[in-house]
Steps between C-alpha positions, in 0.01 A plus 500: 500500500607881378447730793495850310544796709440873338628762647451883390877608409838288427693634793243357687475151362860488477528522888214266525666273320801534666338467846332157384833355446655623802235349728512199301861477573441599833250209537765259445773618665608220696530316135767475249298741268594607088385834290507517173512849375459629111563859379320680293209702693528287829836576557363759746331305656765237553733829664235595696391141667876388548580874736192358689619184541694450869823318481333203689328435160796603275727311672256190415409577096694475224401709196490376169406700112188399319580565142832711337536658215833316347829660456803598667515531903324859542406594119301788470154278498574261795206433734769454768694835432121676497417299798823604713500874367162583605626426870464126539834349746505165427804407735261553769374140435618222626618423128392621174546329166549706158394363147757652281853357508803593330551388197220210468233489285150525556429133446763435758423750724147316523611165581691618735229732656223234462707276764647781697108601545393141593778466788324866676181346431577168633639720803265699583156465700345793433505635087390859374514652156422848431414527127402812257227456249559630174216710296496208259412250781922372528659392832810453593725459155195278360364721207226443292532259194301404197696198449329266828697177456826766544329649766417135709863352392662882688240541790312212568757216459727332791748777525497774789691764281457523088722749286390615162516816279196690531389858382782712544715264709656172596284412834580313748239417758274218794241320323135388589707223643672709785174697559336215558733412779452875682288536838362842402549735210503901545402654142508870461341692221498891448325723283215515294670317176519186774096502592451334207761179555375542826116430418544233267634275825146458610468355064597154378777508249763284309820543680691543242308807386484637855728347739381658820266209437734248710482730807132347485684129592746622779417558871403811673535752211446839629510837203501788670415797208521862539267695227687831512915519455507744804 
């Protein structure tokens, strides 16, 4: 089930959003807990829930990318470079694990992810994702494609991490596969070119067309929207 929560300006959702995962966190802080963060829109949110967090909880959660835009460590476009910039401290976690390497590909890179990403998960008691949600309905690096049988072999195979060149990039990013694994996913949306991506979650669709559709399959999926970027 798709909790959707609306809220009347982004600032606001984005500290809603931020305050879900810190309690959520909080919950569990006698566990061996693991966030996975993207960049993007919610990388506010991700620097605003981890200065909330106490080191009791940090000291207990390792942090871990969702999807990365491939190229060299820190390119121009990197999720984690966006992430970092905008105020996020990752060495405030217990550990934190970065997708791009030095000189590997992205095929590589995504073997080597997929197991790193198994071993936290296998770790950890307690899982949270915070997620975007693009205007075209795309989460994490999972885009919308017309070819489905592509789509199911990338996204909906056995294989936590899939690389592959989409739009303007090489993407690297968790599948339906690792989402499926989370305890509870934070989405944030902003703006009023989101309501619409935002709406169609209450719609069946064909996940390839609209991939928000697998939040639909994963546990305690909360979207917290704000309707005016203020």
């Amino acid at each position: 089930m798709i909790e959707v929560s609306t809220h009347n300006s982004c600032k606001l959702a984005c500290r809603e959003a931020a305050d879900d995962l810190v309690k959520s966190l909080k919950d569990h802080a006698n566990k061996k807990c693991l966030l996975l963060v993207s960049g993007g829109s919610s990388a506010k949110v991700a620097d605003w829930a981890a200065s909330d967090l106490d080191i009791n909880v940090t000291n207990s959660t390792d942090l871990a990318q969702v999807d990365e835009r491939f190229g060299a460590v820190g390119h121009d476009n990197s999720n984690w470079r966006y992430l970092t910039e905008r105020g996020l401290n990752p060495d405030i976690f217990n550990q934190h694990i970065e997708i791009l390497k030095l000189g590997v590909s992205a095929a590589d890179i995504a073997i080597t992810y997929s197991k790193q990403l198994q071993h936290l998960i296998d770790e950890a008691n307690y899982k949270v994702v915070l997620l975007g949600l693009g205007e075209d309905g795309h989460i994490a690096g999972m885009l919308p494609m017309a070819d489905e049988a592509k789509f199911d072999e990338l996204f909906l195979g056995g294989s936590l991490v899939a690389s592959y060149v989409g739009d303007t990039h090489e993407r690297i990013t968790i599948t339906a596969k690792a989402l499926l694994q989370m305890d509870k996913i934070v989405v944030y949306a902003c703006g009023p070119a989101k309501l619409g991506a935002v709406n169609e979650l209450n719609n069946p669709h064909n996940i390839h067309e609209y991939p928000a559709e697998i939040l639909k399959r994963c546990n305690n999926v909360v979207v917290h929207y704000g309707s005016e970027e203020t």
